[in-house]
C-alpha positions as a printed NumPy array, in Angstrom:
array([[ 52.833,  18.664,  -5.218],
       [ 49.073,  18.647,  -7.202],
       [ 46.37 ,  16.324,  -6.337],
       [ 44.066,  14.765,  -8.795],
       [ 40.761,  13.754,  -8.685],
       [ 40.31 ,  10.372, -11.159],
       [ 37.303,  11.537, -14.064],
       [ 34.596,   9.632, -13.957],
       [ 33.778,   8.06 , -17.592],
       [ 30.86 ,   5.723, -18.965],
       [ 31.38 ,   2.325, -19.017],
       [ 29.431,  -0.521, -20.515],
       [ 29.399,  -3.81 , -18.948],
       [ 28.085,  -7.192, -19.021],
       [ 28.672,  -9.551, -16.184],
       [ 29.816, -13.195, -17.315],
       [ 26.911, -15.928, -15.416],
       [ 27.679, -18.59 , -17.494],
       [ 24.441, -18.89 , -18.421],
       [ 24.316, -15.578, -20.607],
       [ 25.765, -16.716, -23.117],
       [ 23.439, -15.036, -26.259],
       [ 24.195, -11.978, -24.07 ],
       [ 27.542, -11.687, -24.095],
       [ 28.33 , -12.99 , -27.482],
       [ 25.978, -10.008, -28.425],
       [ 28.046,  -7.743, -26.712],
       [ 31.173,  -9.114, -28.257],
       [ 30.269,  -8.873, -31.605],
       [ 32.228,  -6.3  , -32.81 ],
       [ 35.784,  -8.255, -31.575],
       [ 34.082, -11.678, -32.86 ],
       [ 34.407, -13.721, -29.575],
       [ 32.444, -16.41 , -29.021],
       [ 31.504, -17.803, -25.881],
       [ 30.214, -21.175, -24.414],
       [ 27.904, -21.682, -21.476],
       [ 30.081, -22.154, -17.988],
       [ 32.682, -21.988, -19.671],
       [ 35.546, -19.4  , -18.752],
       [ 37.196, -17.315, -22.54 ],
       [ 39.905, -15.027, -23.243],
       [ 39.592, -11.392, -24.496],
       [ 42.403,  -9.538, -26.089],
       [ 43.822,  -6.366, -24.139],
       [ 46.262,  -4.224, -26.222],
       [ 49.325,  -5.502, -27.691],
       [ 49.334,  -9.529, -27.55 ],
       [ 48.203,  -9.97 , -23.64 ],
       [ 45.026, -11.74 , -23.028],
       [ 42.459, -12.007, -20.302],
       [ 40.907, -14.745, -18.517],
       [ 37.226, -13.954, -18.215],
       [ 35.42 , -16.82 , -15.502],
       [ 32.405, -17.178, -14.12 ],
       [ 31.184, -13.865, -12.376],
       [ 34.101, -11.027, -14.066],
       [ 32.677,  -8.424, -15.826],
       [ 33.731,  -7.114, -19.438],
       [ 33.639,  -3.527, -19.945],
       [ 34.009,  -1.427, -22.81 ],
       [ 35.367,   1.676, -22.318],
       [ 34.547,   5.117, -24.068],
       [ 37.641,   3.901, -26.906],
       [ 35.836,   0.613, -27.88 ],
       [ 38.212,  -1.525, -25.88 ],
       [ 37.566,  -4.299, -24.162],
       [ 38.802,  -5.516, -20.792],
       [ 37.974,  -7.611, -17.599],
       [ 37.504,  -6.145, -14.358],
       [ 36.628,  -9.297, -11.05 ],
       [ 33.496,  -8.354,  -9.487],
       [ 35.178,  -7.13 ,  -6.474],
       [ 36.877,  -4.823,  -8.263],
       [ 33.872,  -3.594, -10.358],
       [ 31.217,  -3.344,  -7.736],
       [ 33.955,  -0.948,  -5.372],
       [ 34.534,   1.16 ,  -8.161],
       [ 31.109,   1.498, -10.643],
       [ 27.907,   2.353,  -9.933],
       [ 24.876,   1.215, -12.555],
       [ 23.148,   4.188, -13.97 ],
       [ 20.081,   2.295, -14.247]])
């Protein structure tokens, strides 16, 4: 049996506040979502399944322009911030 080490890859995110709205409609653009403050929105994954994005998830986009949710937990055990 092989072991395999996971690659890391660049990620950007945007954690949802509820309050950053202008920011994270920015970063949406490009799949024309538009979100309202404190307010929890849906994000297409592949095929027809939708997220739930609420207060304090992040959005990511990975390195093939898609979009996905990730809960904080989740994101803060398994990303670092590069800056």
């Amino acid at each position: 049996m092989k072991t395999y080490t996971h690659k890391p890859i660049e990620v950007e995110a945007l954690q949802w506040t509820g309050n950053n709205t202008e920011e994270m409609n920015k970063f949406l653009k490009s799949i024309s979502i538009t979100v309202y403050k404190d307010q929890p929105f849906y994000i297409r994954v592949d095929g027809p399944a939708f997220h739930k994005v609420e207060i304090g998830d992040y959005v990511v986009k990975d390195n093939f322009a898609k979009y996905y949710k990730i809960n904080a937990m989740k994101f803060n055990t398994n990303f670092t911030s590069k800056t």
